[in-house]
C-alpha positions in Angstrom: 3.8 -11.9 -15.3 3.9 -14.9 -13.6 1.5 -17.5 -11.4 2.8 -19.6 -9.5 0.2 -22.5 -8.0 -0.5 -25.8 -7.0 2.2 -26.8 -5.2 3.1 -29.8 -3.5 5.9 -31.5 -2.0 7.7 -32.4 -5.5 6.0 -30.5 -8.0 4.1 -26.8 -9.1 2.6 -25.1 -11.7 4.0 -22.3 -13.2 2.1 -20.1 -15.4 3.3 -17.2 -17.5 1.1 -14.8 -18.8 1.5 -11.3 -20.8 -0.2 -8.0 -19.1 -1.6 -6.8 -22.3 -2.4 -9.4 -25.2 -2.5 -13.1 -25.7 -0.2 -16.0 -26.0 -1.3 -17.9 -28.3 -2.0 -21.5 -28.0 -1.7 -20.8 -24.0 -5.3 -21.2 -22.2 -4.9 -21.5 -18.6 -8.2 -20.9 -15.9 -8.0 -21.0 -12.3 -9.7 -19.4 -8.8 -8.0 -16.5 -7.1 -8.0 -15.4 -4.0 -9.4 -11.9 -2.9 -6.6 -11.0 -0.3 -3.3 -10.8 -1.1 0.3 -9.9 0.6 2.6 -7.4 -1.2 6.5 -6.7 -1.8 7.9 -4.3 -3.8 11.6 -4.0 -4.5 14.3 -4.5 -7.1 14.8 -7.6 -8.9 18.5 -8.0 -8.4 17.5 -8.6 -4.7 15.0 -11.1 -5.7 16.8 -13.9 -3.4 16.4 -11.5 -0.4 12.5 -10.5 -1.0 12.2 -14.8 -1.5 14.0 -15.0 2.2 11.8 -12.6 3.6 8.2 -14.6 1.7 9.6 -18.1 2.6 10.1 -17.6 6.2 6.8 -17.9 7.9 6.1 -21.4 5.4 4.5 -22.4 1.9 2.8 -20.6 -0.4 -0.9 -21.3 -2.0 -0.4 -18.9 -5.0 2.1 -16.2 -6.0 2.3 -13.5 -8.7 5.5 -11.9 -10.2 5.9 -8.7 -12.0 9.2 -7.6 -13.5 9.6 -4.2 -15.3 12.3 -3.4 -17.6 13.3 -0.6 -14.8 14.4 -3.3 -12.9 11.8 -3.6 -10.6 9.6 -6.6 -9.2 6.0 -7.0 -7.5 5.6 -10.3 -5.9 1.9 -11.5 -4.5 1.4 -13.9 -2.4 -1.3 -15.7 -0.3 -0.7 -18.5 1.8 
């Protein structure tokens, strides 16, 4: 998984994290929001599912999933 956050006009954080277990050495806290939006689809269309995100303007936080099926979950709020 993935968290993307903290972004700004040059710069954002980019955290990645594993769904079961720990990275070691890796300690990373922040606030989430409650709501979040939701697309599903396959990852070799990833620049499309990004098109259709982007348009309506910046992100606060986003969350990516990739399976070895070759799936993707992105979250977002904005």
């Amino acid at each position: 998984m993935g968290l993307g956050c903290n972004w700004s006009s040059g710069s954002l954080e980019y955290v990645i994290a594993l769904k079961n277990g720990k990275i070691a050495g890796a300690d990373f806290e922040t606030e989430l929001p409650d709501e979040w939006t939701e697309i599903c689809g396959k990852t070799e269309q990833l620049n499309l599912i990004y098109e259709e995100i982007y348009k309506d303007g910046p992100l606060r936080y986003e969350i990516e999933e990739f399976n070895d099926n070759g799936d993707c979950r992105i979250r977002y709020c904005r």
